[in-house]
mmCIF file of the N, C-alpha and C atoms, coordinates in Angstrom:
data_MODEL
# 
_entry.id   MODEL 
# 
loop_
_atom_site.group_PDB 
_atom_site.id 
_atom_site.type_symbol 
_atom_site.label_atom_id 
_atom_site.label_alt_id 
_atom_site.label_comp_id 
_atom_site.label_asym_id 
_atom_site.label_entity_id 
_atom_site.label_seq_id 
_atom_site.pdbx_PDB_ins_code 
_atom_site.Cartn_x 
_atom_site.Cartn_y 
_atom_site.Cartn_z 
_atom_site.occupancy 
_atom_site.B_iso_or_equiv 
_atom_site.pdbx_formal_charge 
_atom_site.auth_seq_id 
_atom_site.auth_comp_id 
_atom_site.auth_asym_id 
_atom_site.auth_atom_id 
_atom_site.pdbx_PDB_model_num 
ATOM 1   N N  . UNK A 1 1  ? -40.306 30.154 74.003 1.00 0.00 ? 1  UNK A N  1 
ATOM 2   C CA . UNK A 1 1  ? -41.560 30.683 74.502 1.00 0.00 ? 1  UNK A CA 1 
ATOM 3   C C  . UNK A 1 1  ? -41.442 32.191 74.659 1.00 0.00 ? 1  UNK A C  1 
ATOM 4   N N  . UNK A 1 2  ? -42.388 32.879 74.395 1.00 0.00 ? 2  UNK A N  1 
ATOM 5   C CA . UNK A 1 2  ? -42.406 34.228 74.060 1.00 0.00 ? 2  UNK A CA 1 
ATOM 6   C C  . UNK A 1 2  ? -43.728 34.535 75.446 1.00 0.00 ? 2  UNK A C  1 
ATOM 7   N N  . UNK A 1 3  ? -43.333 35.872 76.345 1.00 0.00 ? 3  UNK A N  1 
ATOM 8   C CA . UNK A 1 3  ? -44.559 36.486 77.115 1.00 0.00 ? 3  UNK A CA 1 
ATOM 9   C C  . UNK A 1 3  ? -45.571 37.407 76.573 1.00 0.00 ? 3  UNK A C  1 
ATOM 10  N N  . UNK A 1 4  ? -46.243 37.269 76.149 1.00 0.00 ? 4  UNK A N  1 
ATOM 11  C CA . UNK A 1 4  ? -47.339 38.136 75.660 1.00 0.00 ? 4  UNK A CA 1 
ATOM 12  C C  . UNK A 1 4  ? -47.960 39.842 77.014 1.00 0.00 ? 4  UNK A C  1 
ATOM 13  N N  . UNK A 1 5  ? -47.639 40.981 76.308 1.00 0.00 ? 5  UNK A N  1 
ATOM 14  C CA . UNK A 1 5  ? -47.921 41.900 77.204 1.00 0.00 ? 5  UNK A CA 1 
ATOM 15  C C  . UNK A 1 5  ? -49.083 41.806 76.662 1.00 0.00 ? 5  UNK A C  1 
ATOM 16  N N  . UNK A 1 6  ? -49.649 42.472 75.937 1.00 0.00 ? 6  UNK A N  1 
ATOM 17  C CA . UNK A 1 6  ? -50.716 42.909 75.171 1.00 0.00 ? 6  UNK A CA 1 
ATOM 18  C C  . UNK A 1 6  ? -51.295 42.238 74.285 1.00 0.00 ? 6  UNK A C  1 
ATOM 19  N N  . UNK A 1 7  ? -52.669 42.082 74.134 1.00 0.00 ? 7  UNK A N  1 
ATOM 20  C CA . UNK A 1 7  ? -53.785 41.203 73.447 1.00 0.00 ? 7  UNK A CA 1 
ATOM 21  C C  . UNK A 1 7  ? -54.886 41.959 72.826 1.00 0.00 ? 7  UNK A C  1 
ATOM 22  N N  . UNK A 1 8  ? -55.232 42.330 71.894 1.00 0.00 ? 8  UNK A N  1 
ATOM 23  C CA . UNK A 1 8  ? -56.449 43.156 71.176 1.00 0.00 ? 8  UNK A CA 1 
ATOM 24  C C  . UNK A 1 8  ? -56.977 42.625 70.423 1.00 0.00 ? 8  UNK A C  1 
ATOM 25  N N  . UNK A 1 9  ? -58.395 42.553 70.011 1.00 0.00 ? 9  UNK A N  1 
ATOM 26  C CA . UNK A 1 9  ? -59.429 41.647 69.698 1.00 0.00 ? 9  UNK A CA 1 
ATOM 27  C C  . UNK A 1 9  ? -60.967 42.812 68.715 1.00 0.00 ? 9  UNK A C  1 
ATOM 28  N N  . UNK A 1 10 ? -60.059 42.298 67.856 1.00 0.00 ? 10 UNK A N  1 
ATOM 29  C CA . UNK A 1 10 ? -61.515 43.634 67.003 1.00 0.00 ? 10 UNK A CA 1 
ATOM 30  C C  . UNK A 1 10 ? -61.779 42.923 65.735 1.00 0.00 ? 10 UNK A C  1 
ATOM 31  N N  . UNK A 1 11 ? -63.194 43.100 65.480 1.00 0.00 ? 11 UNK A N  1 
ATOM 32  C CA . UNK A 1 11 ? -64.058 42.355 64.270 1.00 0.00 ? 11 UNK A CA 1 
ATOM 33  C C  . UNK A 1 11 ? -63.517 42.912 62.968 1.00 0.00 ? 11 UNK A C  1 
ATOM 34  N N  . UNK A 1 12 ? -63.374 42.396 62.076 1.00 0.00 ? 12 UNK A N  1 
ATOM 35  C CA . UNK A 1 12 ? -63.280 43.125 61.018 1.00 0.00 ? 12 UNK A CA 1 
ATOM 36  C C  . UNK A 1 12 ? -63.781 41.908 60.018 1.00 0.00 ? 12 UNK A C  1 
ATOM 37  N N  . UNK A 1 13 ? -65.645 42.420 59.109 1.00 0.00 ? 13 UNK A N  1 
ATOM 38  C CA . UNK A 1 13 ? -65.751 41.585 58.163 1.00 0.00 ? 13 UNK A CA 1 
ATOM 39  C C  . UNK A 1 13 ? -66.564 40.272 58.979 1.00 0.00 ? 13 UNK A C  1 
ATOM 40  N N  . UNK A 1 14 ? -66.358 39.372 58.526 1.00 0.00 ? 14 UNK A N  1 
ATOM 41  C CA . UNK A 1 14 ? -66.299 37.940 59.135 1.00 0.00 ? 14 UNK A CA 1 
ATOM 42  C C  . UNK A 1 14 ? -65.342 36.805 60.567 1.00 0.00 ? 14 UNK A C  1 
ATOM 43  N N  . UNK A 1 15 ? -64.168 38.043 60.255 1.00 0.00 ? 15 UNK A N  1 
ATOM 44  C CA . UNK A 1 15 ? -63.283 37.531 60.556 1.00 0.00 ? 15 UNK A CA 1 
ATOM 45  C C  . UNK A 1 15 ? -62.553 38.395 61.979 1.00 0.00 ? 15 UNK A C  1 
ATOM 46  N N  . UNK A 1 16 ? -62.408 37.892 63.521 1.00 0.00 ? 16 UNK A N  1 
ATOM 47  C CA . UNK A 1 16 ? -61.692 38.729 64.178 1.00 0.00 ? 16 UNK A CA 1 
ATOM 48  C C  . UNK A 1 16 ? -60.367 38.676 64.246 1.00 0.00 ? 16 UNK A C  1 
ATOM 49  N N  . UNK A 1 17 ? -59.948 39.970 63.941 1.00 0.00 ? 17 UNK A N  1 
ATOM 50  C CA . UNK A 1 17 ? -58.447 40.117 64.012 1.00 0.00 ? 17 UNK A CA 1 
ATOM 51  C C  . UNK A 1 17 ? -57.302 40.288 65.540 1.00 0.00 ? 17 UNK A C  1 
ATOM 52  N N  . UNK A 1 18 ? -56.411 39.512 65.482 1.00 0.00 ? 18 UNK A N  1 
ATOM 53  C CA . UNK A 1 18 ? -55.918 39.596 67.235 1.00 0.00 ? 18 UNK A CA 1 
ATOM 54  C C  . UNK A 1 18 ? -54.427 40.006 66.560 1.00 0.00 ? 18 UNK A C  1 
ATOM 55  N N  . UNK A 1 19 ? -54.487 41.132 67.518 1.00 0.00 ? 19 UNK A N  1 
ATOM 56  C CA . UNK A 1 19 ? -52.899 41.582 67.617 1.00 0.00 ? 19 UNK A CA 1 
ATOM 57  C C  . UNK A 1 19 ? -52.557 41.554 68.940 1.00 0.00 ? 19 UNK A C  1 
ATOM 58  N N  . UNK A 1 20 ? -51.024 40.388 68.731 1.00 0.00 ? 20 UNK A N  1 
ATOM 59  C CA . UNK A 1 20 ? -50.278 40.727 70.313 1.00 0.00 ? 20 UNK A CA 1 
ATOM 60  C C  . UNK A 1 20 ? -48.903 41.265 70.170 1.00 0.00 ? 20 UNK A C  1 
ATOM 61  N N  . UNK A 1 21 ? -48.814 41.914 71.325 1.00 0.00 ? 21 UNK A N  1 
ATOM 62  C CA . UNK A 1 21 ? -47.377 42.291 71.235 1.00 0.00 ? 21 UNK A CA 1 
ATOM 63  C C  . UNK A 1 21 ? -46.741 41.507 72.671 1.00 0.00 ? 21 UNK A C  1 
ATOM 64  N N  . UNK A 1 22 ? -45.573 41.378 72.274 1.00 0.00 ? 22 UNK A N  1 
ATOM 65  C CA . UNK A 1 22 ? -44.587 40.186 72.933 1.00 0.00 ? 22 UNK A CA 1 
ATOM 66  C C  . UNK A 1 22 ? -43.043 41.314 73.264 1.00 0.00 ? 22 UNK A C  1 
ATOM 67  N N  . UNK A 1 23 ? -42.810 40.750 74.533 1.00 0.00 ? 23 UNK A N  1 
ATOM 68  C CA . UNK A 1 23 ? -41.937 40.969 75.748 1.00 0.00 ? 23 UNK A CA 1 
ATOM 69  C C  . UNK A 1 23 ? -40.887 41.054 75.020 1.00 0.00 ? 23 UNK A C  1 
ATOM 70  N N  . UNK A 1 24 ? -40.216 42.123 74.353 1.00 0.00 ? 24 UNK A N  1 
ATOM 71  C CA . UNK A 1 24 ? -39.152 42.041 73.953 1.00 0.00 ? 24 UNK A CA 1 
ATOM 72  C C  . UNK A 1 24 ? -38.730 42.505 72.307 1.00 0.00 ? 24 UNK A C  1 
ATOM 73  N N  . UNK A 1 25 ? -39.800 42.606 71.913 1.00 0.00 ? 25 UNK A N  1 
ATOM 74  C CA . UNK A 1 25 ? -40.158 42.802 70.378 1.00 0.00 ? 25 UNK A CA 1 
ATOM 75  C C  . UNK A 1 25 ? -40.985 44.418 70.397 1.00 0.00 ? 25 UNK A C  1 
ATOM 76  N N  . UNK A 1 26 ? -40.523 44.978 69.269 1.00 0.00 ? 26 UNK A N  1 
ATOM 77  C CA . UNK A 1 26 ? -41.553 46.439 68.838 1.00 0.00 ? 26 UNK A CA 1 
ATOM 78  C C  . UNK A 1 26 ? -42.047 46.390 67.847 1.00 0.00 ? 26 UNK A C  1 
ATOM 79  N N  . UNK A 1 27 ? -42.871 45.277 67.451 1.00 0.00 ? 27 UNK A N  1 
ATOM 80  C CA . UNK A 1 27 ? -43.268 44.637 66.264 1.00 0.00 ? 27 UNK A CA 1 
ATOM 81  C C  . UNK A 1 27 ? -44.672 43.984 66.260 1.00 0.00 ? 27 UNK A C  1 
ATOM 82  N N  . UNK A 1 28 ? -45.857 44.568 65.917 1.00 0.00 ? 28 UNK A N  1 
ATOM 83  C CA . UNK A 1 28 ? -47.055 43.576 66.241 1.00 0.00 ? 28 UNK A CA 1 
ATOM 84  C C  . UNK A 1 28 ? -46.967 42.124 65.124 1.00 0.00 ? 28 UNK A C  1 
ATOM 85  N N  . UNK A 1 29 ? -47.883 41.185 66.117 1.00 0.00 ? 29 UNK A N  1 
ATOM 86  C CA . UNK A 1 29 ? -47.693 39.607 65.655 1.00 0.00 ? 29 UNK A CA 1 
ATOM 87  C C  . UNK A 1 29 ? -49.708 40.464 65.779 1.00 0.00 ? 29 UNK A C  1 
ATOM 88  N N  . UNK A 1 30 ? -49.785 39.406 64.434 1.00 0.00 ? 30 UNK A N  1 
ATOM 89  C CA . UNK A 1 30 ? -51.247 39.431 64.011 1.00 0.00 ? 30 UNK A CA 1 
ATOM 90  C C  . UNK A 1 30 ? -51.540 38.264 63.234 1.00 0.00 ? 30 UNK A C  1 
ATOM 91  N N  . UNK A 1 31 ? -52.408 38.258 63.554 1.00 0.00 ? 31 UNK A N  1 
ATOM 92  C CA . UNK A 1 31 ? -53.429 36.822 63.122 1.00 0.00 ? 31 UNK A CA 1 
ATOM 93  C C  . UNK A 1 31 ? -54.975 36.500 63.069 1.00 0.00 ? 31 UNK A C  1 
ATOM 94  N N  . UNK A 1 32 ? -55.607 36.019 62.257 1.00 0.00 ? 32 UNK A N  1 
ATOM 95  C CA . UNK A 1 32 ? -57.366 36.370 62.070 1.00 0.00 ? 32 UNK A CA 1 
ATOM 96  C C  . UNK A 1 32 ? -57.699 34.548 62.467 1.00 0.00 ? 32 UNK A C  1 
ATOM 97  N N  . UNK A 1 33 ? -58.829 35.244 62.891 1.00 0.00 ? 33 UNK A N  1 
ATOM 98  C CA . UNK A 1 33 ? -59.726 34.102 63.647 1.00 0.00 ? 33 UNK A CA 1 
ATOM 99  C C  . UNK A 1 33 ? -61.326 34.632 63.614 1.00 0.00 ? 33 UNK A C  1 
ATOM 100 N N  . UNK A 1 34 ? -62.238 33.174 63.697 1.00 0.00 ? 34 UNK A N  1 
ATOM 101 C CA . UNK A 1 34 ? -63.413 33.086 62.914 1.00 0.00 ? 34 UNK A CA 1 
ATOM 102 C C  . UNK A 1 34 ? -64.504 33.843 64.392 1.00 0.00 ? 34 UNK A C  1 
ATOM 103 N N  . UNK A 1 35 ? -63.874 32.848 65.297 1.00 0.00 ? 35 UNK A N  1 
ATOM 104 C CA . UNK A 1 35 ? -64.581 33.622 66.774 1.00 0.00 ? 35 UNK A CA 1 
ATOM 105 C C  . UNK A 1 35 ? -63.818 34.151 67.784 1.00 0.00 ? 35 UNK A C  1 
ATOM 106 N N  . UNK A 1 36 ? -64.208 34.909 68.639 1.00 0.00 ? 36 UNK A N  1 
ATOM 107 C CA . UNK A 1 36 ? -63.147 35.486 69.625 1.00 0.00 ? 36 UNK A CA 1 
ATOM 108 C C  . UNK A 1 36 ? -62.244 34.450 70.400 1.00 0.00 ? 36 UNK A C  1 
ATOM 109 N N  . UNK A 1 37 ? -60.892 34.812 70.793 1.00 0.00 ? 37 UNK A N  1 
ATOM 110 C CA . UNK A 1 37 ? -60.230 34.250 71.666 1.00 0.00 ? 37 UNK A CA 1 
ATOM 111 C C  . UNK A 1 37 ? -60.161 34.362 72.692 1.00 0.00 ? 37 UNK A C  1 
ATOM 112 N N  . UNK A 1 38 ? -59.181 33.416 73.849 1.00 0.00 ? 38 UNK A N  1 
ATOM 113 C CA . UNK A 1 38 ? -59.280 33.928 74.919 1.00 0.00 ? 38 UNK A CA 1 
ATOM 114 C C  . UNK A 1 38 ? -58.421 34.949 75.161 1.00 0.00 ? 38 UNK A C  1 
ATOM 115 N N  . UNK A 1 39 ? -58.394 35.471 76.262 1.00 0.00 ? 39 UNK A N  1 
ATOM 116 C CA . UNK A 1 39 ? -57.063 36.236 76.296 1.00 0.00 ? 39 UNK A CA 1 
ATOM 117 C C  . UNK A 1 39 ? -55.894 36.097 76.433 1.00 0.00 ? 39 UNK A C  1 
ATOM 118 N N  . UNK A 1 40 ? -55.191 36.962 75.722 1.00 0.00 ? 40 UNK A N  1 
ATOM 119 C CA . UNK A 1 40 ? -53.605 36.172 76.450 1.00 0.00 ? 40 UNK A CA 1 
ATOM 120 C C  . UNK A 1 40 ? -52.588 37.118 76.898 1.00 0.00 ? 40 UNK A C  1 
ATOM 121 N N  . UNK A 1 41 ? -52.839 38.104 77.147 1.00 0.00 ? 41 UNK A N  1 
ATOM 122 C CA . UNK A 1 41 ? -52.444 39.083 77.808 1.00 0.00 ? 41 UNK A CA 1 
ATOM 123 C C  . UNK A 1 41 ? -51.476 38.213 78.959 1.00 0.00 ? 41 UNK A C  1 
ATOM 124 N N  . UNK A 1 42 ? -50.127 38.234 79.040 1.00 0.00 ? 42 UNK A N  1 
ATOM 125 C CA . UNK A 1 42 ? -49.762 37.589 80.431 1.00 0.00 ? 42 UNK A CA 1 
ATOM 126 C C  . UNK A 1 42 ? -49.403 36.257 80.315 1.00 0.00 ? 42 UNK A C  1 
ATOM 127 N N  . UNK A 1 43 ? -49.663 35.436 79.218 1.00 0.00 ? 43 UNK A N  1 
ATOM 128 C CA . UNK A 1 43 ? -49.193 34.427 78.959 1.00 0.00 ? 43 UNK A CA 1 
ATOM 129 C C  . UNK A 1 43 ? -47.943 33.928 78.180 1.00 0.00 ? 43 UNK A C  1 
ATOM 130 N N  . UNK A 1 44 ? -47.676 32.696 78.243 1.00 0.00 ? 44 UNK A N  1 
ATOM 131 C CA . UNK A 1 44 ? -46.375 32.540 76.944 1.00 0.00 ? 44 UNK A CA 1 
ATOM 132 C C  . UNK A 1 44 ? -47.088 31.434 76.465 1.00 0.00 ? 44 UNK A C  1 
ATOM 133 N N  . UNK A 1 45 ? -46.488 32.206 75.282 1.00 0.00 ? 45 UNK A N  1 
ATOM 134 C CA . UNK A 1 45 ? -47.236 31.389 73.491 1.00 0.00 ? 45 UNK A CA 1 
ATOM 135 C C  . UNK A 1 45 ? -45.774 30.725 73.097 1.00 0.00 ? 45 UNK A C  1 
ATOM 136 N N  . UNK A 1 46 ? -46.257 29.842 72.382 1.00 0.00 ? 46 UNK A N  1 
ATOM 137 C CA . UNK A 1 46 ? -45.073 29.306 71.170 1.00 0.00 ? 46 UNK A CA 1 
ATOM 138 C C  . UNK A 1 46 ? -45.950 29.854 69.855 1.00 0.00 ? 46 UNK A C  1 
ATOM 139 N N  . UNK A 1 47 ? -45.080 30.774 69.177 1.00 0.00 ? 47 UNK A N  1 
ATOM 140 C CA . UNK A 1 47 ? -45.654 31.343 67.962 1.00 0.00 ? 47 UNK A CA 1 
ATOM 141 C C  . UNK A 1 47 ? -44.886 30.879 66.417 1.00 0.00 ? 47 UNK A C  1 
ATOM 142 N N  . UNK A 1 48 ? -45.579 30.631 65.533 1.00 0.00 ? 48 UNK A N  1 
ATOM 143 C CA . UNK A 1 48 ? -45.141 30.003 64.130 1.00 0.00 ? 48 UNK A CA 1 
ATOM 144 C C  . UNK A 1 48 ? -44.998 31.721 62.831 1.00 0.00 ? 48 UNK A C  1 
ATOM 145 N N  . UNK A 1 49 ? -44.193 31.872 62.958 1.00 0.00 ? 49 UNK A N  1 
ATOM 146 C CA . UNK A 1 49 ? -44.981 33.629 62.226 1.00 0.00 ? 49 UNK A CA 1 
ATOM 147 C C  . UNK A 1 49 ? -43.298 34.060 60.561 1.00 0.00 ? 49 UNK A C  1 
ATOM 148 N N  . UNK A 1 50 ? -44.151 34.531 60.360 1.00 0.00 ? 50 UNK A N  1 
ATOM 149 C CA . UNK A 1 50 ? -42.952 35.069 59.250 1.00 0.00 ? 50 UNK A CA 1 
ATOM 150 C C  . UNK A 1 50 ? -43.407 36.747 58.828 1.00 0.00 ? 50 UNK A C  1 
ATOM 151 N N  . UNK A 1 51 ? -42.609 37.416 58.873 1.00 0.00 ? 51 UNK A N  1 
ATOM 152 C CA . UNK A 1 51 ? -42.120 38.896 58.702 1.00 0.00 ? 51 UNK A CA 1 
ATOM 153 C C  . UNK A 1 51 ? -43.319 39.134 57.367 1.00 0.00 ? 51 UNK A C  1 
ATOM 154 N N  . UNK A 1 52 ? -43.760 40.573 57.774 1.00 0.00 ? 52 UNK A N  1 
ATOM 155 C CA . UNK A 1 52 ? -44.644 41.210 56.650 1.00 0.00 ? 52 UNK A CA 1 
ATOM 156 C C  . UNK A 1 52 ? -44.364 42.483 56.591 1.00 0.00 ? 52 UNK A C  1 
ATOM 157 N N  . UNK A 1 53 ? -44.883 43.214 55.351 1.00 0.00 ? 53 UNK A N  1 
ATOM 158 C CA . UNK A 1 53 ? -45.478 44.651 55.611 1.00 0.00 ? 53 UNK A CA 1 
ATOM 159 C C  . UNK A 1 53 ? -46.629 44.933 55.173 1.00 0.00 ? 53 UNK A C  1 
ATOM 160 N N  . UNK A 1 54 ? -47.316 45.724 56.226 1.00 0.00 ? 54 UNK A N  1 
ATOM 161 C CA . UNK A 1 54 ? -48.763 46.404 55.897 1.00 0.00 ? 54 UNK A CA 1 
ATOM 162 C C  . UNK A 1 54 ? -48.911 47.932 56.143 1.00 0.00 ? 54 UNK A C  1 
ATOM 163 N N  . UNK A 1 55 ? -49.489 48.129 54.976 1.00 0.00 ? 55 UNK A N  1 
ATOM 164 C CA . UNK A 1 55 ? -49.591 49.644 54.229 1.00 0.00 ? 55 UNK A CA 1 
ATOM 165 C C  . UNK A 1 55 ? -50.463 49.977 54.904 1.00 0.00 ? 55 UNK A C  1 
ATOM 166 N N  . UNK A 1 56 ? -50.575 50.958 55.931 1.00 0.00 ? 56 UNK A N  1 
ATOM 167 C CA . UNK A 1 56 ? -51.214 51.778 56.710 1.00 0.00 ? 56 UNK A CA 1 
ATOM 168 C C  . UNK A 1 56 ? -51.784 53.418 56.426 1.00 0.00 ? 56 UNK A C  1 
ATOM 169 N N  . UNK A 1 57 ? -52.339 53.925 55.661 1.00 0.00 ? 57 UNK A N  1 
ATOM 170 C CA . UNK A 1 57 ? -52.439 55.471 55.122 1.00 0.00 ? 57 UNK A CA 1 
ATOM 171 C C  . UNK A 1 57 ? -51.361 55.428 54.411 1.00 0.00 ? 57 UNK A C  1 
ATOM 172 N N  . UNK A 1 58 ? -51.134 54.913 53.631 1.00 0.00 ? 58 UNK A N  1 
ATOM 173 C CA . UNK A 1 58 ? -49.426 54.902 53.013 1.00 0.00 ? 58 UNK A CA 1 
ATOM 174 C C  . UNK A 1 58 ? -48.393 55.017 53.690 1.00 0.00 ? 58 UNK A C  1 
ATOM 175 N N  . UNK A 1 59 ? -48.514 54.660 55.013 1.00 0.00 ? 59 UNK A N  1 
ATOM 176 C CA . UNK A 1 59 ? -47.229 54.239 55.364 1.00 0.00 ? 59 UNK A CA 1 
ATOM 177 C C  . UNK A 1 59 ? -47.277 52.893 55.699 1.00 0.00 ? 59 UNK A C  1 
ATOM 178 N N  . UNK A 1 60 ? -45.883 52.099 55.256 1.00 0.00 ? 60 UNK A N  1 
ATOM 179 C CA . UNK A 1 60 ? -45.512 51.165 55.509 1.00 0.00 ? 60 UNK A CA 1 
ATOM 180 C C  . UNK A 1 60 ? -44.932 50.618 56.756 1.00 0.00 ? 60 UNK A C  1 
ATOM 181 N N  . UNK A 1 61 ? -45.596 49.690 57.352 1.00 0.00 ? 61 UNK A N  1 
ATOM 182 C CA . UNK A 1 61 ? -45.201 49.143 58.959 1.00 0.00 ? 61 UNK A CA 1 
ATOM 183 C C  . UNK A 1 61 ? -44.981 47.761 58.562 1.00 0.00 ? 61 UNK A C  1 
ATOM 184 N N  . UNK A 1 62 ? -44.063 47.425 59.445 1.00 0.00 ? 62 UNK A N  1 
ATOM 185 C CA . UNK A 1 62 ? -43.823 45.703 59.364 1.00 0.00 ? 62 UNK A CA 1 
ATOM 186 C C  . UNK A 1 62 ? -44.193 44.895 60.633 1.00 0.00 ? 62 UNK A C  1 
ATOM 187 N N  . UNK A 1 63 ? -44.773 44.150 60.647 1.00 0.00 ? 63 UNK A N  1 
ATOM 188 C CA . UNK A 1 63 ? -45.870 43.468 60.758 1.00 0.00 ? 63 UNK A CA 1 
ATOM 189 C C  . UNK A 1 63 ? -44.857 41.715 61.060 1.00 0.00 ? 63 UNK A C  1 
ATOM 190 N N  . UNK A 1 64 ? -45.562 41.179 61.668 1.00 0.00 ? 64 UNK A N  1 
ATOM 191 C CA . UNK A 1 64 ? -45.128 39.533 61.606 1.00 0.00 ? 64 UNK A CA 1 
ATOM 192 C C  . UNK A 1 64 ? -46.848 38.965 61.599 1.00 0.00 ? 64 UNK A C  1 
ATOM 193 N N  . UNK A 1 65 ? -47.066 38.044 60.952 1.00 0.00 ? 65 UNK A N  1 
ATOM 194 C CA . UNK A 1 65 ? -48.251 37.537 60.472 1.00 0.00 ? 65 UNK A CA 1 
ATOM 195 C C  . UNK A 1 65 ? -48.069 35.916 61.295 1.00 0.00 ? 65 UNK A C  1 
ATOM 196 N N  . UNK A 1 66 ? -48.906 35.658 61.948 1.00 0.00 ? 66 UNK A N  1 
ATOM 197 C CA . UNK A 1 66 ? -48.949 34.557 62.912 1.00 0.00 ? 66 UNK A CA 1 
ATOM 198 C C  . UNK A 1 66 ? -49.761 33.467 62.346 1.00 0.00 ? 66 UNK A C  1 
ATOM 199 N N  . UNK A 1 67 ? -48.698 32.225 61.861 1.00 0.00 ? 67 UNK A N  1 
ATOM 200 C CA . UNK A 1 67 ? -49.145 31.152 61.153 1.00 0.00 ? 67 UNK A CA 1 
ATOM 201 C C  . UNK A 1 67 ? -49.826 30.018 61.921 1.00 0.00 ? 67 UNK A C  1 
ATOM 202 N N  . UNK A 1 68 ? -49.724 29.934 63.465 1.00 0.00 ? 68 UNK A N  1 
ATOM 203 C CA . UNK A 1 68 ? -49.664 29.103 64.433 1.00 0.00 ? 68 UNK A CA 1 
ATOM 204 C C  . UNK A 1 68 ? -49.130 29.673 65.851 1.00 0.00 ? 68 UNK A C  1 
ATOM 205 N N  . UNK A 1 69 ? -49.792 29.320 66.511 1.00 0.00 ? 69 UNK A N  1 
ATOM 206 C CA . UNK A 1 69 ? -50.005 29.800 67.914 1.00 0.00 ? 69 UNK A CA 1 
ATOM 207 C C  . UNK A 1 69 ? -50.875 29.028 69.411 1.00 0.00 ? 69 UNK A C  1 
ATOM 208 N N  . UNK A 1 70 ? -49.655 28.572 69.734 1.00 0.00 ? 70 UNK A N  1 
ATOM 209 C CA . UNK A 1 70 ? -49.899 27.124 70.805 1.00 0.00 ? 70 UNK A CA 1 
ATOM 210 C C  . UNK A 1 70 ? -48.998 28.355 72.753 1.00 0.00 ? 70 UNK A C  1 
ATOM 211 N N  . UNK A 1 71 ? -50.794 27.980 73.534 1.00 0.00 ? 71 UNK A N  1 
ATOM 212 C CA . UNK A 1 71 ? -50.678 28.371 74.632 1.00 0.00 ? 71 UNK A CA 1 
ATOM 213 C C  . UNK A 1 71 ? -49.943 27.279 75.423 1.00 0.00 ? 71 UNK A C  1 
ATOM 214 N N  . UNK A 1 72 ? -48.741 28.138 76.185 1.00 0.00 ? 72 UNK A N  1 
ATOM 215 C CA . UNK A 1 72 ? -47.563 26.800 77.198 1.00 0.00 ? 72 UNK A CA 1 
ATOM 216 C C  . UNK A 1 72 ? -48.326 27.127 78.434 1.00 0.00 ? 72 UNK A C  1 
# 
């Protein structure tokens, strides 16, 4: 189980995008969803995720992409 500090929630398209960052990691976990979530700022998740990179202004950041994500 992982603590979630931080939770951000912004539209993009069809689709809202949630980035959290987790207690221990300097790495955003991101994942898209159809309607808003709740928050989870403060909580622990069990997260399903595998390592990415996303090209930002041409720079490259790595990223973990969140396949599954169950509130404990």
């Amino acid at each position: 189980m992982m603590k979630v500090t931080s939770h951000v929630q912004r539209p993009s398209g069809e689709w809202i995008i949630n980035t959290l960052m987790i207690d221990g990691y300097d790495v955003a976990f991101k994942y898209k969803r159809k309607k808003l979530y709740k928050k989870l700022e403060g909580q622990r998740v069990n997260l399903t995720y595998y390592p990415d990179v996303e090209s930002i202004a041409g720079i490259n950041t790595e990223i973990m992409t969140v396949v599954r994500i169950r509130v404990s």
